[in-house]
BAFI-3210 file (N, C-alpha, C; in Angstrom, 3 decimals, decimal comma, padded with zeros to 6 digits):
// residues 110
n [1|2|3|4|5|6|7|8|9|10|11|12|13|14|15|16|17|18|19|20|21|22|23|24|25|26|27|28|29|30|31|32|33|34|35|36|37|38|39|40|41|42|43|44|45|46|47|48|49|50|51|52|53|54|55|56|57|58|59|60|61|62|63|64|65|66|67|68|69|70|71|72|73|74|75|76|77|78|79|80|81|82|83|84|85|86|87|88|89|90|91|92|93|94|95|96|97|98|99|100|101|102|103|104|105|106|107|108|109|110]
n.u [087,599|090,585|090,056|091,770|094,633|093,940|093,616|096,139|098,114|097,225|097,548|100,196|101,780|100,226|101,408|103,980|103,973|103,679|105,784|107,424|107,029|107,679|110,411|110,315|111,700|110,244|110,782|110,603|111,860|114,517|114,544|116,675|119,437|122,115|122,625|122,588|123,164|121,381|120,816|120,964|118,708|116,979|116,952|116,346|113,787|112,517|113,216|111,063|108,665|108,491|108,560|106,010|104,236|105,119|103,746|101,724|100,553|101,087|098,933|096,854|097,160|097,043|094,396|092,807|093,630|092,622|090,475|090,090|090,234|088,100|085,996|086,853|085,853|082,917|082,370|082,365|084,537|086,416|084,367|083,223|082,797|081,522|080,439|079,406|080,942|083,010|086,250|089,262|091,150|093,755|094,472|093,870|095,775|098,123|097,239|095,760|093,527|092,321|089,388|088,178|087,332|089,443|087,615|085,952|087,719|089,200|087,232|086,804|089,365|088,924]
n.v [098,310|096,544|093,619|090,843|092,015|092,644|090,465|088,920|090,246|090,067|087,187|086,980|088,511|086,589|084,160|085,214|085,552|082,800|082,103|083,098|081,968|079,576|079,949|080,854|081,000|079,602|078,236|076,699|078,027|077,006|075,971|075,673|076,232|075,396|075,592|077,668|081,156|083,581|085,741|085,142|083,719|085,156|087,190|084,941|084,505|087,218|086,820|084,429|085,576|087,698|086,495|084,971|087,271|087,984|086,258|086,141|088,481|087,319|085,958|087,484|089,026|087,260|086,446|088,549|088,697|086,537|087,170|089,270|088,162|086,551|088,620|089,105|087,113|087,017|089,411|091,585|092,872|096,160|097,766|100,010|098,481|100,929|102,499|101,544|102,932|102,921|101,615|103,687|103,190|103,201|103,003|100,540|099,553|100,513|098,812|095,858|094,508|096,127|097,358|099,775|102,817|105,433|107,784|106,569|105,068|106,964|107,485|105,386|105,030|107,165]
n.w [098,972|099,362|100,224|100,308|099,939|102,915|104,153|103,709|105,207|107,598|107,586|107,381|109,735|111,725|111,305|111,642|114,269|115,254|114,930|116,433|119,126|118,820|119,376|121,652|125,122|128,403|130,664|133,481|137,031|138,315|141,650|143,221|145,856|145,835|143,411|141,846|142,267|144,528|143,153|140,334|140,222|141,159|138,681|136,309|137,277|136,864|134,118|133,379|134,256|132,107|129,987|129,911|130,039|127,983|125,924|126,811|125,664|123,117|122,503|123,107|120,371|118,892|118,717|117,901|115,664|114,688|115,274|113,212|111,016|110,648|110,294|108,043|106,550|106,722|105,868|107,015|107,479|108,042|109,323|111,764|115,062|116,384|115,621|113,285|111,022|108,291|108,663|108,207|105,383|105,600|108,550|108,895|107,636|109,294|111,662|110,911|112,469|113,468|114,718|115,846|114,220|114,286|115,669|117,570|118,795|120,096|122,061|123,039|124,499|126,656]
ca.u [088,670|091,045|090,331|092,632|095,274|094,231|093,697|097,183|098,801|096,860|098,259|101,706|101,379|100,039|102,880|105,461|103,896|103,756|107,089|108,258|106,303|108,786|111,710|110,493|111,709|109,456|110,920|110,615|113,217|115,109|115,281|118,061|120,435|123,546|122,897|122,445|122,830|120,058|120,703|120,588|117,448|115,657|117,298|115,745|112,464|111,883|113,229|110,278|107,416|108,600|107,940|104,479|103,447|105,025|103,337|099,875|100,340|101,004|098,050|096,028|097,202|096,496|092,785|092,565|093,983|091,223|088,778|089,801|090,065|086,596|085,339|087,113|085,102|081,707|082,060|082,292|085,876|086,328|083,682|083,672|081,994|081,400|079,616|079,181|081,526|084,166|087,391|090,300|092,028|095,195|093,961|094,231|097,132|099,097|097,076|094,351|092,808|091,971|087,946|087,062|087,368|089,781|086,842|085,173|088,654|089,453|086,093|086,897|090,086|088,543]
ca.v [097,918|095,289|092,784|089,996|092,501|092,593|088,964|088,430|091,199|089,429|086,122|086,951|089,011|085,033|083,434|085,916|085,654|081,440|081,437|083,952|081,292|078,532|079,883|081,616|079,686|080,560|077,148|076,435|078,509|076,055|077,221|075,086|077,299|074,700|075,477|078,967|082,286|084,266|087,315|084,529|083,080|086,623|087,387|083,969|084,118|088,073|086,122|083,878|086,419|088,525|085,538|084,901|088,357|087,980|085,173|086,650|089,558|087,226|085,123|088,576|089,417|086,136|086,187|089,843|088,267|085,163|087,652|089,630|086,943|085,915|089,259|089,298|085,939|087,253|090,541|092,791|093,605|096,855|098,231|100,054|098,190|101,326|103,764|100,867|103,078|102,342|102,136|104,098|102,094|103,684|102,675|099,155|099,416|100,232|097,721|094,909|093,702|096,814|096,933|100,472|104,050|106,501|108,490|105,399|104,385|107,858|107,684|104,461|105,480|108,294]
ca.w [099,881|098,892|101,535|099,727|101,142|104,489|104,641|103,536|106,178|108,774|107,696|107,724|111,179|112,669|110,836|112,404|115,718|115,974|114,620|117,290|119,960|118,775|119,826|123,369|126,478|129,362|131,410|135,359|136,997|139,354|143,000|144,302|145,462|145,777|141,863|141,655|143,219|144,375|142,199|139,252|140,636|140,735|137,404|136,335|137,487|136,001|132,808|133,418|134,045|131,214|128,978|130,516|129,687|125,868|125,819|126,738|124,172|121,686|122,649|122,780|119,048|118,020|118,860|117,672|114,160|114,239|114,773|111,478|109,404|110,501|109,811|106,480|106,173|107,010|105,073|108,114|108,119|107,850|109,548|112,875|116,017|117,563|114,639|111,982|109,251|107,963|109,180|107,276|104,998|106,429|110,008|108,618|107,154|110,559|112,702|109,898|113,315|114,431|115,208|115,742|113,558|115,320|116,676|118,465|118,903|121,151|122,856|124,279|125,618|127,743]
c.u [089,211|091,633|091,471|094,166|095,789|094,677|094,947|098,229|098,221|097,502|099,627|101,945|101,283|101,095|104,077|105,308|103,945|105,111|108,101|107,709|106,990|109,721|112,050|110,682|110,955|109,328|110,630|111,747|113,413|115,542|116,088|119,340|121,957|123,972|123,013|122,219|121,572|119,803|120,337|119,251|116,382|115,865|115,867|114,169|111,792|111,786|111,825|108,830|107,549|108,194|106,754|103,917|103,911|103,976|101,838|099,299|099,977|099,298|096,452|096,262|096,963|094,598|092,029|092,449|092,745|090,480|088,511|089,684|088,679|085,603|085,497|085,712|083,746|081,148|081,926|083,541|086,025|085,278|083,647|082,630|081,323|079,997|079,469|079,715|082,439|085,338|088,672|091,006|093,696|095,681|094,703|095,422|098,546|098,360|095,494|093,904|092,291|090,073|086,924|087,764|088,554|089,032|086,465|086,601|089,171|088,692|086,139|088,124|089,850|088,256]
c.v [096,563|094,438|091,365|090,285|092,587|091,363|088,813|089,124|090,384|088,120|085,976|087,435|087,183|084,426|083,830|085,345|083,829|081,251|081,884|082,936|080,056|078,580|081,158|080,496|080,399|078,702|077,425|077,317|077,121|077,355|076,623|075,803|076,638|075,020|076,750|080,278|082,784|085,332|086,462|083,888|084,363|086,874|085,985|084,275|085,797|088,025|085,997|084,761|087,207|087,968|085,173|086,056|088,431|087,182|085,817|087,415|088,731|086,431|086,107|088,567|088,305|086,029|087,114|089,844|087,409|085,982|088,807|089,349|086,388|087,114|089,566|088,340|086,389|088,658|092,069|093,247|094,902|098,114|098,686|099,381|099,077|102,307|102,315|101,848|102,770|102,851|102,805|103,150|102,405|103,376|101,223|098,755|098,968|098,719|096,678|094,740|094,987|097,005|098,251|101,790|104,872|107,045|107,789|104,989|105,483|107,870|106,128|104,161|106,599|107,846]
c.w [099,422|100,066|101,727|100,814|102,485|104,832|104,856|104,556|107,559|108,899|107,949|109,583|112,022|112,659|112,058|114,502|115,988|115,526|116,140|118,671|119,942|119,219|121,382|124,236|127,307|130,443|133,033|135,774|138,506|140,370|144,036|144,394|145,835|144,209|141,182|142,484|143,589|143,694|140,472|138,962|140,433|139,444|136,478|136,027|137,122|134,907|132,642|133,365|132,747|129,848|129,079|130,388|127,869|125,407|125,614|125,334|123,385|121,276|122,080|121,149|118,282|117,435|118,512|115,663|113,657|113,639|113,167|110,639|109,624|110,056|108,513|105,593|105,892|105,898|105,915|108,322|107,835|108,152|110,966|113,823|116,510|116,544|113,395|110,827|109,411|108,230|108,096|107,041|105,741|107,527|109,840|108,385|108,330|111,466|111,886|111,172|113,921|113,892|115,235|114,774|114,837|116,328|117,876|119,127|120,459|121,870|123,874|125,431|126,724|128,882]
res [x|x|x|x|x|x|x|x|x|x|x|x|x|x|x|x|x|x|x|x|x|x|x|x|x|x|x|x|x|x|x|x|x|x|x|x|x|x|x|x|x|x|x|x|x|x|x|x|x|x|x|x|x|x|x|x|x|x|x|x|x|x|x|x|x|x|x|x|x|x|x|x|x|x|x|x|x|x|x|x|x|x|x|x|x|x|x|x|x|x|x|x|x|x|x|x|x|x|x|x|x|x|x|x|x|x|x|x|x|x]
***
């Protein structure tokens, strides 16, 4: 397995995602309404949650990324948590951070 690869798919993936973290607003919504309607204010403030849940994701896929690059580190990447084999390189391909084998992967969505 050419973990060099992964590494480098995982690194870009972080990249993309703190760059995409620079240019989210997820400000206060102002609730003075001499300043703003209330349809702009709800508008507004679903803005606001909608960015507080990007936000999380990205926070999630961040920490999903650490942990592949630490298993790249260790020598465990590529291996499933759930059955200890190995995950399809193909698997990797669509998602490097991913953790378990398809099978293990369907058995924990049930």
């Amino acid at each position: 397995m050419d973990f060099e690869h992964f590494r480098n798919l995982l690194l870009a993936r972080r990249a993309a995602l703190l760059a995409d973290a620079d240019g989210d607003a997820a400000a206060t919504v102002e609730l003075d309404q001499t300043r703003q309607g209330r349809l702009s204010r709800m508008d507004a403030l679903q803005q606001q949650a909608m960015a507080a849940a990007t936000g999380q994701r990205r926070t999630t896929e961040l920490a999903r990324i650490d942990a592949a690059l630490g298993r790249i580190d260790s020598g465990d990447y590529g291996l499933c948590l759930g059955c200890d084999e190995e995950i399809a390189p193909a698997r990797l391909e669509i998602d490097p951070a991913a953790t378990r084998c398809i099978r293990c992967a369907d058995k924990a969505e049930s």
